[in-house]
KOLDO-510064 format. One record per residue (C-alpha): residue number from 1; residue in three letters; x, y, z. Coordinates in steps of 0.5 Angstrom, whole numbers, m for minus. Layout:
! KOLDO-510064
NUM ALA X Y Z
...
***
This chain:
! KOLDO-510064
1 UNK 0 0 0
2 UNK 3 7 m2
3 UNK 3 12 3
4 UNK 2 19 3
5 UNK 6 22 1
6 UNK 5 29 5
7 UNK 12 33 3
8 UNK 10 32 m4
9 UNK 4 35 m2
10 UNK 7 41 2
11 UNK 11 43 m4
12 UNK 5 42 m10
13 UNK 1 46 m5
14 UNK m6 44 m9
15 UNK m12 48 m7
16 UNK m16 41 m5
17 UNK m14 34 m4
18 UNK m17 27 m3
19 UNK m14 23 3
20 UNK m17 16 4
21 UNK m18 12 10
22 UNK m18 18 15
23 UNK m17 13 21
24 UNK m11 10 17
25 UNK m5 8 20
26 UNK 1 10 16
27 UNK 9 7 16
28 UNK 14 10 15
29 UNK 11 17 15
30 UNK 12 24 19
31 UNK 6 22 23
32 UNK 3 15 26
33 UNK m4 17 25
34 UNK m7 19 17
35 UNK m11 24 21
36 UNK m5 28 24
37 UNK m2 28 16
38 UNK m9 30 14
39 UNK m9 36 20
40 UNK m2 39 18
41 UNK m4 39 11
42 UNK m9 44 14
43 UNK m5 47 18
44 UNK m2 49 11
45 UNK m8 52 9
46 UNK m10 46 4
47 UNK m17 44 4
48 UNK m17 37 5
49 UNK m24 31 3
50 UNK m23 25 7
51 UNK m27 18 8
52 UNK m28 15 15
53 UNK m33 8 16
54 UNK m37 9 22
55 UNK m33 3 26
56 UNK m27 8 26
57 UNK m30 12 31
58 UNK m26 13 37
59 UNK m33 14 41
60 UNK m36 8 38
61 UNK m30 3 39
62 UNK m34 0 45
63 UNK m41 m1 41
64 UNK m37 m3 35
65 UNK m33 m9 39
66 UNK m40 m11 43
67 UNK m43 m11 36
68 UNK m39 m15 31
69 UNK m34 m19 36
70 UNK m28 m15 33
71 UNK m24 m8 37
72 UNK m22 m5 31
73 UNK m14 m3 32
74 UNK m15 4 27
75 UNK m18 10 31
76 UNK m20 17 30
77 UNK m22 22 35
78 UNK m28 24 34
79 UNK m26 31 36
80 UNK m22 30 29
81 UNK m28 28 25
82 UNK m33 33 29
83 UNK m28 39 27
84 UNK m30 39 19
85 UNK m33 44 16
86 UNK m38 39 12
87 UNK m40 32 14
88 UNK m44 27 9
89 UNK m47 21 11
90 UNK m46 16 6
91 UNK m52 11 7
92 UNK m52 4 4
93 UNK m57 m2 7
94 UNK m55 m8 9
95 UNK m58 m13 4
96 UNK m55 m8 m1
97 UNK m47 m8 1
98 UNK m48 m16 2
99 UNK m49 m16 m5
100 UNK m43 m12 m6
101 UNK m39 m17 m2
102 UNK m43 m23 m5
103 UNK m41 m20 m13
104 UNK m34 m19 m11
105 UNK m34 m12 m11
106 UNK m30 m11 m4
107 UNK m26 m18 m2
108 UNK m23 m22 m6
109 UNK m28 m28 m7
110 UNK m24 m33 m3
111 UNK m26 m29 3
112 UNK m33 m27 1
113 UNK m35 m33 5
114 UNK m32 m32 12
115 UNK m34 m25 11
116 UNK m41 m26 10
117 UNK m42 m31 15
118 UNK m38 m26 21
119 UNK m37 m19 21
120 UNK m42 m18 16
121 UNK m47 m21 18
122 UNK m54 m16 17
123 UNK m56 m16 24
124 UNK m48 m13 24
125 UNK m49 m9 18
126 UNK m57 m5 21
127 UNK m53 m5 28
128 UNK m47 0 25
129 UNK m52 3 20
130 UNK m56 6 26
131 UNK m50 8 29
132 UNK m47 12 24
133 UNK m54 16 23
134 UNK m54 18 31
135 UNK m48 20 31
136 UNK m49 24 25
137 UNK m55 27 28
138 UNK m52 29 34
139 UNK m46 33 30
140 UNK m52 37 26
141 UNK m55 39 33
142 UNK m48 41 35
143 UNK m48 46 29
144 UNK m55 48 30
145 UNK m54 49 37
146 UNK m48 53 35
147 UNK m52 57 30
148 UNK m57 59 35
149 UNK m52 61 41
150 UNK m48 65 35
151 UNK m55 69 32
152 UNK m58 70 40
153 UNK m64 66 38
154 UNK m67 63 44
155 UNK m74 61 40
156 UNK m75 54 41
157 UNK m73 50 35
158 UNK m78 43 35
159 UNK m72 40 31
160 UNK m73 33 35
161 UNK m77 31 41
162 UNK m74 34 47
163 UNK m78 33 53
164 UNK m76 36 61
165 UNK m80 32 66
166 UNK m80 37 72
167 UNK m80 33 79
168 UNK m83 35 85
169 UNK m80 30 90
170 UNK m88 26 90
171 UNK m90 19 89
172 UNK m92 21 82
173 UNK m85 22 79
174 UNK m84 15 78
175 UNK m92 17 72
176 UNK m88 23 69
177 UNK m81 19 68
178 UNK m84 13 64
179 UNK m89 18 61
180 UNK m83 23 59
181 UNK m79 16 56
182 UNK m85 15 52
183 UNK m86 20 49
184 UNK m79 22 48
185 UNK m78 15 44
186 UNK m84 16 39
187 UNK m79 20 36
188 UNK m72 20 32
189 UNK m67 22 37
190 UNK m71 23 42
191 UNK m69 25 49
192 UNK m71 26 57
193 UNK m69 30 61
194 UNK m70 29 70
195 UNK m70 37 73
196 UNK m70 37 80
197 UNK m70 45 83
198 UNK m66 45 89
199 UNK m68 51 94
200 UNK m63 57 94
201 UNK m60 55 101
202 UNK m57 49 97
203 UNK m61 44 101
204 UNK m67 40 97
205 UNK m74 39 100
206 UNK m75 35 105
207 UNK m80 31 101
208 UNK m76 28 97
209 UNK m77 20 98
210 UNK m71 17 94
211 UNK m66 22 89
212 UNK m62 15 88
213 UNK m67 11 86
214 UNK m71 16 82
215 UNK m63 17 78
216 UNK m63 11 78
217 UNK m69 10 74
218 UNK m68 16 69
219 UNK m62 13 67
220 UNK m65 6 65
221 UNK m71 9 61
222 UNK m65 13 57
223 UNK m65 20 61
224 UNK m61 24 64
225 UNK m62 27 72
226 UNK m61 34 73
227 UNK m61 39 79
228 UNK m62 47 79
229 UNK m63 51 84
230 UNK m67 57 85
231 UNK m72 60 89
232 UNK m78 61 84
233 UNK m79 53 81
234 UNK m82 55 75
235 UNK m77 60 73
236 UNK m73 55 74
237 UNK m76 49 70
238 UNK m77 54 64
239 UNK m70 56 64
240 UNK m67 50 64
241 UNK m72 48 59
242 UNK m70 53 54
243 UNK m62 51 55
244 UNK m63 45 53
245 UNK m68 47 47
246 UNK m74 43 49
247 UNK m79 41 46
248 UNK m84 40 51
249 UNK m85 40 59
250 UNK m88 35 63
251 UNK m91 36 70
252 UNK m95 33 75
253 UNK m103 36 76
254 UNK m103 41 82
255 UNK m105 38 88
256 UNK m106 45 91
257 UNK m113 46 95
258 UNK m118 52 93
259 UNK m115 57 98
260 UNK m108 55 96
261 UNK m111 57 89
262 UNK m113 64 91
263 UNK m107 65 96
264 UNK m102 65 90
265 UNK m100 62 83
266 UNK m98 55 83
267 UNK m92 52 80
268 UNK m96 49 75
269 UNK m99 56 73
270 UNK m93 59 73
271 UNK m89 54 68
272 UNK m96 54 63
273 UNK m96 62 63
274 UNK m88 63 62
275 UNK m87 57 56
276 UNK m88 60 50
277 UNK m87 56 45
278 UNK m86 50 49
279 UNK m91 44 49
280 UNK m93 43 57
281 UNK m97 38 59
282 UNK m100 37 66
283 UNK m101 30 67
284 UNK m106 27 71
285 UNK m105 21 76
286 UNK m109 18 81
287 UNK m105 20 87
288 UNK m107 28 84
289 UNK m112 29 90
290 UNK m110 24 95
291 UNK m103 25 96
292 UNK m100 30 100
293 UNK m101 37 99
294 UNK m95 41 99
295 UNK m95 44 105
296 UNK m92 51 107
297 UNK m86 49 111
298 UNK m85 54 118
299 UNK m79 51 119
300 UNK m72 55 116
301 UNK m73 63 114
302 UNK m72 64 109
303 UNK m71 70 104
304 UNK m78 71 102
305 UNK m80 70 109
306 UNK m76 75 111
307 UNK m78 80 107
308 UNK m86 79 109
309 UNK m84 80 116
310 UNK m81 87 114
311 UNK m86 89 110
312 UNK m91 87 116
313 UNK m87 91 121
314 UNK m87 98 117
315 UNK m93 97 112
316 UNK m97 92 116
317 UNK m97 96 122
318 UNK m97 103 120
319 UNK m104 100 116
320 UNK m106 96 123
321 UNK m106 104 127
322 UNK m110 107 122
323 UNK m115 101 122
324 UNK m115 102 130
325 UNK m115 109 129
326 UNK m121 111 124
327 UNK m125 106 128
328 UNK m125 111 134
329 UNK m124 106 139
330 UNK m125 111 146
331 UNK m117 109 148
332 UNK m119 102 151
333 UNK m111 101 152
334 UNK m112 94 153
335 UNK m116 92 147
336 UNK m110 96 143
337 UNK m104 92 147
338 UNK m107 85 146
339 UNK m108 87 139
340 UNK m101 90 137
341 UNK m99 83 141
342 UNK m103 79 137
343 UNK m99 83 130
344 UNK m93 82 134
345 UNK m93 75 134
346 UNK m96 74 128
347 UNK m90 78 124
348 UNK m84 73 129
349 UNK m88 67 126
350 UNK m87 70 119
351 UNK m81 74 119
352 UNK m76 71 126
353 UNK m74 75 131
354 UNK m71 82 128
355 UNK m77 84 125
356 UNK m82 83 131
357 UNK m77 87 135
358 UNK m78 92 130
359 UNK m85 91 131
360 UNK m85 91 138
361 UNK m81 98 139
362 UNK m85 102 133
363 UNK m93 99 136
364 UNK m90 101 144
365 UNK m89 108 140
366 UNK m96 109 137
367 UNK m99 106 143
368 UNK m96 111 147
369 UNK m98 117 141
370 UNK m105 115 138
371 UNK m108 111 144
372 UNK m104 114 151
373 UNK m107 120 153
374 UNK m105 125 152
375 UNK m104 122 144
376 UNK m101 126 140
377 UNK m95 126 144
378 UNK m90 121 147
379 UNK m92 123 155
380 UNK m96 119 159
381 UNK m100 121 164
382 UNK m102 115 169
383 UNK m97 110 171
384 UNK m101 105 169
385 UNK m101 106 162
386 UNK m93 107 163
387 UNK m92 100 166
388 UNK m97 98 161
389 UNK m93 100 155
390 UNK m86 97 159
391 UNK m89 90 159
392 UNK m92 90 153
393 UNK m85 91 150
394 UNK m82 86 154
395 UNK m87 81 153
396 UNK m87 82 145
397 UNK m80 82 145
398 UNK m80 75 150
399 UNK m86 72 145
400 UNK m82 73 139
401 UNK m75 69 141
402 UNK m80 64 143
403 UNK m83 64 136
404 UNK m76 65 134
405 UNK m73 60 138
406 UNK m78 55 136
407 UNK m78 56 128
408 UNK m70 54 128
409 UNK m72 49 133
410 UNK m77 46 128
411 UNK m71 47 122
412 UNK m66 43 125
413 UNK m71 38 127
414 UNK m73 38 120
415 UNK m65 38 118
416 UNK m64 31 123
417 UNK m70 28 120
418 UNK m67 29 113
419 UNK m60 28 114
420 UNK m63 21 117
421 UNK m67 19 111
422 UNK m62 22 107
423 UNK m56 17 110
424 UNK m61 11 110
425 UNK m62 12 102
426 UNK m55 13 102
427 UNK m53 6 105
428 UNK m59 3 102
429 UNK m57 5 94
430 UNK m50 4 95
431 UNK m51 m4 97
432 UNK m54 m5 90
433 UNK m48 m1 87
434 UNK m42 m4 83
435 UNK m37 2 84
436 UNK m41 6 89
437 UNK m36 11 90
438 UNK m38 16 84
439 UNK m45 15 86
440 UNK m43 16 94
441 UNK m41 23 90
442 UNK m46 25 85
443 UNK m52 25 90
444 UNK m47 29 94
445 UNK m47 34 89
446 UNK m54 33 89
447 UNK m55 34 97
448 UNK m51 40 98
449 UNK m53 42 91
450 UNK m45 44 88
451 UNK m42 44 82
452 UNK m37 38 85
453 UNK m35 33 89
454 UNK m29 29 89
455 UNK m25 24 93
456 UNK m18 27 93
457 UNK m11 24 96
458 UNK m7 28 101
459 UNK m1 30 102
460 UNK 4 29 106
461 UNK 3 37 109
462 UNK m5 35 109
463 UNK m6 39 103
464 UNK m11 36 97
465 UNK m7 32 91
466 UNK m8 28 86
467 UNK m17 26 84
468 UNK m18 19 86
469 UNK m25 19 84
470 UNK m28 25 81
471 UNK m37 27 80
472 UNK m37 34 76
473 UNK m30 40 77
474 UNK m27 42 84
475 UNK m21 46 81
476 UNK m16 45 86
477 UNK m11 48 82
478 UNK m15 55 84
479 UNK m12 58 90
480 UNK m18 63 89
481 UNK m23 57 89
482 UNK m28 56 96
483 UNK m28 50 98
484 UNK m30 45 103
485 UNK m26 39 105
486 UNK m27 34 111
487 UNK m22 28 112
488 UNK m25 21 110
489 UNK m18 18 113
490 UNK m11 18 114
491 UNK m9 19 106
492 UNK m16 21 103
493 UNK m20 28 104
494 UNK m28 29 101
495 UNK m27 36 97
496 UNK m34 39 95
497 UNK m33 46 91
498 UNK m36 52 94
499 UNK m38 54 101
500 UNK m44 48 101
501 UNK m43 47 108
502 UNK m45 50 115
503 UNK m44 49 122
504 UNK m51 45 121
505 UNK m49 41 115
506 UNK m42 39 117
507 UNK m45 33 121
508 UNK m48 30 114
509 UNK m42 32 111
510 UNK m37 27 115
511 UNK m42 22 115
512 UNK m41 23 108
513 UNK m34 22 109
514 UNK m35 16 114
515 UNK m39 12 108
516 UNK m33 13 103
517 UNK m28 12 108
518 UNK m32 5 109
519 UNK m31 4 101
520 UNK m25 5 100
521 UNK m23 m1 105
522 UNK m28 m5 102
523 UNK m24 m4 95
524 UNK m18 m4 98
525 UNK m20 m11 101
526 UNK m22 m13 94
527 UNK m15 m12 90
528 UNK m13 m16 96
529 UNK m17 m22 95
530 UNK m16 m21 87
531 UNK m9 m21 88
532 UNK m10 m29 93
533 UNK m15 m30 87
534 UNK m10 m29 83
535 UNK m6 m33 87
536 UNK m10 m39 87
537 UNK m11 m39 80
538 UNK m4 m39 79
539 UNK m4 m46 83
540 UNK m9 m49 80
541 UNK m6 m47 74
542 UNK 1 m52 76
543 UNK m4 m57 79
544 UNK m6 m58 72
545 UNK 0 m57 70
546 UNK 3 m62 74
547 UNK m3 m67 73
548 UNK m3 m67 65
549 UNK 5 m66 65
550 UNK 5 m73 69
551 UNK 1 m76 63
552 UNK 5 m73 58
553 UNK 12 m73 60
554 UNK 11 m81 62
555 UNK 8 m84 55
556 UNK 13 m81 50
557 UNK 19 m83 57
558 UNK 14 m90 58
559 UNK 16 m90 49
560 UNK 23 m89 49
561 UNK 24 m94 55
562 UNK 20 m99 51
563 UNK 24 m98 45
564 UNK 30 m98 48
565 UNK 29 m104 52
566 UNK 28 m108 46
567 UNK 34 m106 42
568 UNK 39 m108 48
569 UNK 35 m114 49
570 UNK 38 m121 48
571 UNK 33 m125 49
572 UNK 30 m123 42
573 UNK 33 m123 35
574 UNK 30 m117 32
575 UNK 30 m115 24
576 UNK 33 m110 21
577 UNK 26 m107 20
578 UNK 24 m108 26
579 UNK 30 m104 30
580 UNK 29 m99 24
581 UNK 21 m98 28
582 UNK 24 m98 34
583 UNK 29 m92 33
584 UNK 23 m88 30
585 UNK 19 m90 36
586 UNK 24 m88 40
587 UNK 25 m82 35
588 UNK 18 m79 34
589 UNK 17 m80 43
590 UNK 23 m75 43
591 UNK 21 m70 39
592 UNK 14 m71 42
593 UNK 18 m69 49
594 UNK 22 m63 46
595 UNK 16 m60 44
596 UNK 13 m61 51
597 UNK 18 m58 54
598 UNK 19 m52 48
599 UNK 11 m51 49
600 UNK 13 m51 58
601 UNK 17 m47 57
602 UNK 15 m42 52
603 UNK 8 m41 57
604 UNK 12 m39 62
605 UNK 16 m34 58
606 UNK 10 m31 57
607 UNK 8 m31 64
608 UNK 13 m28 65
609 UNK 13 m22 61
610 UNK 21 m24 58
611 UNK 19 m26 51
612 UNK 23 m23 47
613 UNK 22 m22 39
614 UNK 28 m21 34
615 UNK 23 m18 28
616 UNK 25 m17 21
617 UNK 23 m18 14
618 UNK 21 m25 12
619 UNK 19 m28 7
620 UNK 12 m32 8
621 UNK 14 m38 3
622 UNK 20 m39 8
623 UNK 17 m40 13
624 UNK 12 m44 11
625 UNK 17 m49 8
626 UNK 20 m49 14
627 UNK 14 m51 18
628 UNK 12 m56 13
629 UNK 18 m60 14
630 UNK 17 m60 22
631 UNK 10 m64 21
632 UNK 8 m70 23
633 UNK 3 m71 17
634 UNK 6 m65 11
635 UNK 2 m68 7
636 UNK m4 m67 8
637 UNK m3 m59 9
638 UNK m5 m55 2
639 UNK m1 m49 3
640 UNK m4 m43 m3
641 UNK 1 m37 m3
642 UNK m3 m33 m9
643 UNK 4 m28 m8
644 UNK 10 m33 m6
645 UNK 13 m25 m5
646 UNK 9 m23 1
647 UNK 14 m21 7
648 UNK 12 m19 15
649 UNK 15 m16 20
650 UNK 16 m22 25
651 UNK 21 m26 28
652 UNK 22 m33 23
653 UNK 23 m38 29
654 UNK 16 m36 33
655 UNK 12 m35 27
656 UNK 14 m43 25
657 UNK 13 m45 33
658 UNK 6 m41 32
659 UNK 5 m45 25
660 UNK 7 m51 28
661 UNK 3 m51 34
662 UNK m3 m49 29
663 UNK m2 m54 23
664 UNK m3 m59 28
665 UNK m8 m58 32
666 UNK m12 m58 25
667 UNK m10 m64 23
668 UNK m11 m67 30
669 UNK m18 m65 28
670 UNK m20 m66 21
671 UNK m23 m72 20
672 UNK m20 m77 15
673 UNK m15 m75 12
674 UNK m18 m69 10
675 UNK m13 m63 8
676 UNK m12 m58 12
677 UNK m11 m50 8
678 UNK m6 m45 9
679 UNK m7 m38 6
680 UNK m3 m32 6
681 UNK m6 m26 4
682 UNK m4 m19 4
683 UNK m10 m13 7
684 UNK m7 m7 8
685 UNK m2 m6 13
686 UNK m3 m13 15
687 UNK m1 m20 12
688 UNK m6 m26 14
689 UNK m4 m33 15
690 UNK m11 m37 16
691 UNK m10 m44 18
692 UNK m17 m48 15
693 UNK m19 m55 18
694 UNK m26 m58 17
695 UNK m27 m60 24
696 UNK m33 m59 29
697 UNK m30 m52 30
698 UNK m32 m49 36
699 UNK m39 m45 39
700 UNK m37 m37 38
701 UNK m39 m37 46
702 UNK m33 m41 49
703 UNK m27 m39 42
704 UNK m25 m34 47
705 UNK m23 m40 52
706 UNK m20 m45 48
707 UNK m14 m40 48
708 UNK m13 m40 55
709 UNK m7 m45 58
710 UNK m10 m53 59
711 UNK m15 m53 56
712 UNK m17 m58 51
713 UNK m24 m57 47
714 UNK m27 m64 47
715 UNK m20 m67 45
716 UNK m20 m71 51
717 UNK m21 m78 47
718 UNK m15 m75 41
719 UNK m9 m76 43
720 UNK m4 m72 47
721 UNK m2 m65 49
722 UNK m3 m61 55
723 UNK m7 m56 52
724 UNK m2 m50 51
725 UNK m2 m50 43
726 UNK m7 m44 43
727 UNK m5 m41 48
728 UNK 4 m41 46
729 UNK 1 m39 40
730 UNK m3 m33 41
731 UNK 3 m31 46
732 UNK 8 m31 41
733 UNK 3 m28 36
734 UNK 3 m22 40
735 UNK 10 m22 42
736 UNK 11 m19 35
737 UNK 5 m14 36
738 UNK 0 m19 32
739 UNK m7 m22 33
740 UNK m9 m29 33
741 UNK m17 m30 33
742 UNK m22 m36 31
743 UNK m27 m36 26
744 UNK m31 m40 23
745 UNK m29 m44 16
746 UNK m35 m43 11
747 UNK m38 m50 10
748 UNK m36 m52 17
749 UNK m30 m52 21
750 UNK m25 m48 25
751 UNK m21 m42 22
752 UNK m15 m41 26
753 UNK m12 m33 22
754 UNK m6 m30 25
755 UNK m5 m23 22
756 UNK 3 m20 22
757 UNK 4 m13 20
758 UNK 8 m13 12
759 UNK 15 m11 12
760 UNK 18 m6 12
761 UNK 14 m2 18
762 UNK 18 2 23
763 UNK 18 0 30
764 UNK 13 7 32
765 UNK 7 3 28
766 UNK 10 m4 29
767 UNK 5 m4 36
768 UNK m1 m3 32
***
């Protein structure tokens, strides 16, 4: 394969230039990737059309792998692809592109069989397909969401099905989340969102019943939770709904009374009256009506209360005297102090203590002005009214601590009933939970409402170092930045980003702290028992070893006694024949042994890490001959080398090990004596030597294990051998940076490829 020859480029300096196979990589070239040629071309102001299929992708090279079976080798990073000016999909059905194999059009027809029945399968072919166009989907609304940031347009564009389902905490979340889900997969790339509103003081309702059960079931139903704070919950709701260019917004029927109808607008109303042009449906559920209300909590004062109560301090009270006064009540200053009481409790329930005080001072003055005589000045004539007055302060300034003292009472009991509940959810989703310490953060972020949350390792001087696990951004490099630590244990601390936590929260903070600290003894107990797994397992492995070596080592020694014995015999003549049929029996048992004890060692080479291959360029005829000459049945073995110039990149003396090793096995399992194939075939930068028997092959579900060390695959009754052929081969192959993989043969049978990279390769790609 010729490569790209990027200089030349550079001096030609063509306006435009087509560069194939975008996730190639190249040999012998400045760079190791073609992405990064096709970026310096550039770079030089040369505008370059590439082609890339959809497996290459980086982000997909999971899905892919899941999907066909094969971990694609030759990636591109999707930011590269992304970059583009333009993209265009190039779409073909499946049943149209197996047309194309089957008619020769893209393998060659010796491989057309193999190819139809693995990789290229149609069930393969729809999965890639509806991959490439999702991927394909999401970088248009990636152009179209920059459009609209980069033209202010803030109408909603109905593009494709959006939904934000907002969640109040109630039972009938679990209604809105599958309801959203639905309707968010009637459509093409349809999404869902789950928005909580989190209260200004950063801490969420009380209410909710269960955040990691409710993220849990958003993630199964293909969605993602999302939490914003903010003292107006529908502003919040449309906001976030906006941002994310909703389509349409699912909320819960109002379970608002009629009085709590005619006091304010709901959440419901608000989010109705603010969307424009934004769908909303309000949902209804049976739980509508008879579940609990949301209740007005007196506990935490909160900003909105705060304000009431000095709106009832000034407005209120100065309304109240005019009230009081236009009704000309004959200066019963009795009746004016209880109810200047009444309004000074009153104003402590709904604003604390700061503005009843106030109240308290400025009723005392209008008492004494419009209703002690003499009114209209501040002197009091009778004694009476002047202990009147003095007890009327004291007892409102005394009833409006006791009405304060009371309301933070009943907030901290509120905040320890929560932060209970909180803990007992927390324990109760992190059992079920593989990797725990990710969730233990993001419901901490979701707790303490912070942008991250992190677990993070200490230093010797005690100041936060390396992230171990980390949910969202805690800049710790920012000396600037404001956060909270707490020490989980001697070597680790829980950083949340921003001043989350008060003297309040700080208690639910360390618990918080105390649960990961439990984690991380439990993973280090856990990498302790892999680590006497992997010990076990290592026994188990020399007990096979010393269970299948003591039948192997004494059959071809049991062999060679028995040849040798007869020829020193002197009780029995034996013919010329007959010593020649001994020798080879003597002969054929130590080559059997070598090989053993070659394969013994090999296997603990590759154990151990110390296999070294001396690679250089070979001829594949060569080695083949070679092996040939080694087998204990060369001619059932048809070799077909349609190019006898073909050279990899490898070491001669593994790779005949590895064609040995795998020659054998065919003929041990091919029935009769029916040939084994042997094909070499140049593809690309690689070079495949298939090994093709007409056995019973092996279930795709246990070809993984077969080349593992000791195992035989139903050959208990063939012969001999450990069952270190496979697994020294694909150790060997990989020493060379190649792969060894196990396909079905068209027509029935094992297909044993190995694939070696060509000649010619420069060590900086010989990893590939």
């Amino acid at each position: 394969m010729n490569e790209l020859d990027v200089e030349a480029v550079l001096r030609r300096r063509p306006d435009v230039v087509l560069v194939d196979e975008l996730a190639h990589r190249t040999i012998g070239g400045p760079h190791e990737r073609r992405w990064e040629d096709m970026e310096q071309l550039l770079e030089a102001g040369i505008d370059v059309l590439s082609t890339v299929n959809v497996q290459h992708l980086e982000s997909l090279n999971d899905a892919v792998s899941q999907i066909t079976g094969v971990r694609q080798q030759e990636t591109v990073p999707d930011a590269v692809v992304r970059a583009a000016d333009q993209i265009e999909l190039v779409d073909m059905t499946p049943e149209a592109l197996r047309r194309r194999l089957a008619h020769g059009h893209v393998y060659p027809a010796e491989r057309v069989d193999a190819a139809l029945a693995n990789y290229f399968r149609a069930g393969n072919l729809s999965a890639l397909r509806e991959l490439a166009l999702l991927w394909t989907a999401d970088r248009v609304d990636e152009v179209l969401a920059r459009y609209r940031d980069d033209h202010d347009i803030e109408s909603i564009w109905p593009v494709r099905e959006r939904v934000v389902v907002a969640l109040t905490g109630g039972p009938e979340q679990e209604t809105l989340l599958r309801r959203g889900a639905r309707i968010a997969g009637r459509g093409a790339g349809g999404e869902f969102y789950a928005v909580q509103v989190v209260a200004d003081t950063g801490l969420r309702d009380v209410r909710v019943e269960s955040a990691a059960a409710t993220r849990q079931l958003v993630t199964e139903l293909g969605g993602t939770m999302h939490t914003v704070t903010g003292s107006d919950v529908g502003g919040a709701i449309l906001e976030f709904a906006r941002g994310v260019n909703a389509s349409q917004i699912i909320i819960g029927a109002s379970r608002r009374t009629r009085w709590q109808r005619i006091a304010g607008r709901g959440v419901g109303d608000t989010v109705v009256d603010g969307s424009g042009d934004i769908d909303v449906l309000m949902v209804t559920h049976e739980l509508a009506h008879s579940g609990r209300r949301p209740a007005v909590s007196w506990g935490e004062i909160g900003r909105g209360r705060e304000i009431a109560g000095w709106l009832l301090a000034t407005v209120g009270l100065a309304l109240l005297t005019a009230i009081l006064d236009v009704t000309g009540s004959s200066h019963a200053l009795p009746l004016e102090v209880l109810i200047y009481l009444a309004f000074t409790v009153a104003t402590a329930i709904v604003g604390g203590i700061w503005p009843a005080l106030v109240t308290a001072v400025l009723a005392s003055l209008s008492l004494n002005w419009f209703f002690a005589p003499p009114t209209g000045t501040l002197t009091i004539n009778h004694p009476q009214n002047a202990v009147a007055l003095l007890v009327f302060v004291i007892v409102a300034a005394s009833v409006a601590s006791v009405v304060h003292l009371s309301a933070r009472r009943a907030a901290q009991s509120v905040a320890a009933e929560y932060d209970s509940r909180v803990l007992a959810e927390l324990t109760h989703s992190l059992l079920a939970v593989k990797d725990p310490l990710p969730e233990l953060l993001a419901q901490a972020r979701d707790i303490f409402a912070t942008d991250g949350a992190a677990i993070v390792r200490t230093t010797h001087t005690g100041v936060p170092g390396q992230i171990v696990v980390l949910s969202g951004t805690v800049p710790l490099a920012d000396l600037d930045a404001r956060l909270s630590r707490v020490r989980v244990d001697d070597e680790h601390q829980l950083v949340l980003e921003g001043d989350v936590v008060d003297a309040g929260r700080q208690r639910l903070m360390e618990a918080y702290a105390s649960v990961a600290a439990a984690i991380l003894h439990r993973n280090e107990l856990a990498l302790q028992a892999a680590a006497a797994a992997g010990l076990a397992k290592d026994n188990r492995s020399r007990a096979a070893l010393l269970a299948a070596v003591s039948h192997d080592l004494r059959t071809p020694l049991a062999a060679i006694k028995a040849g040798v014995s007869s020829l020193r015999s002197t009780d029995i003549e034996l013919s010329a024949e007959d010593q020649r049929e001994l020798l080879e029996t003597v002969e054929d048992a130590t080559d059997r042994l070598d090989d053993l004890i070659e394969n013994l060692l090999d296997m603990s080479r590759i154990q151990s890490g110390n296999i070294t291959a001396r690679t250089d360029d070979v001829l594949v005829a060569d080695m083949v001959a070679a092996t040939l000459r080694t087998l204990s049945a060369p001619d059932r073995v048809h070799p077909w080398l349609p190019d006898p110039q073909i050279s990899v990149l490898a070491d001669a003396g593994l790779v005949e090990r590895v064609l040995a090793n795998l020659l054998e096995n065919a003929l041990r399992y091919s029935p009769g004596r029916q040939e084994v194939v042997l094909t070499a075939e140049r593809l690309g930068r690689w070079v495949e030597l298939r090994v093709m028997d007409r056995g019973p092959g092996v279930p795709e579900s246990e070809r993984t294990g077969i080349f593992a060390p000791f195992q035989r695959y139903g050959d208990g009754h063939r012969g001999d051998g450990v069952g270190l052929g496979l697994a020294v081969s694909k150790g060997l192959t990989e020493a060379m940076d190649g792969t060894l993989e196990a396909e079905d043969t068209p027509g029935g049978g094992l297909t044993m490829c190995v694939r070696l990279p060509v000649a010619g390769q420069s060590a900086m790609t010989r990893g590939a």
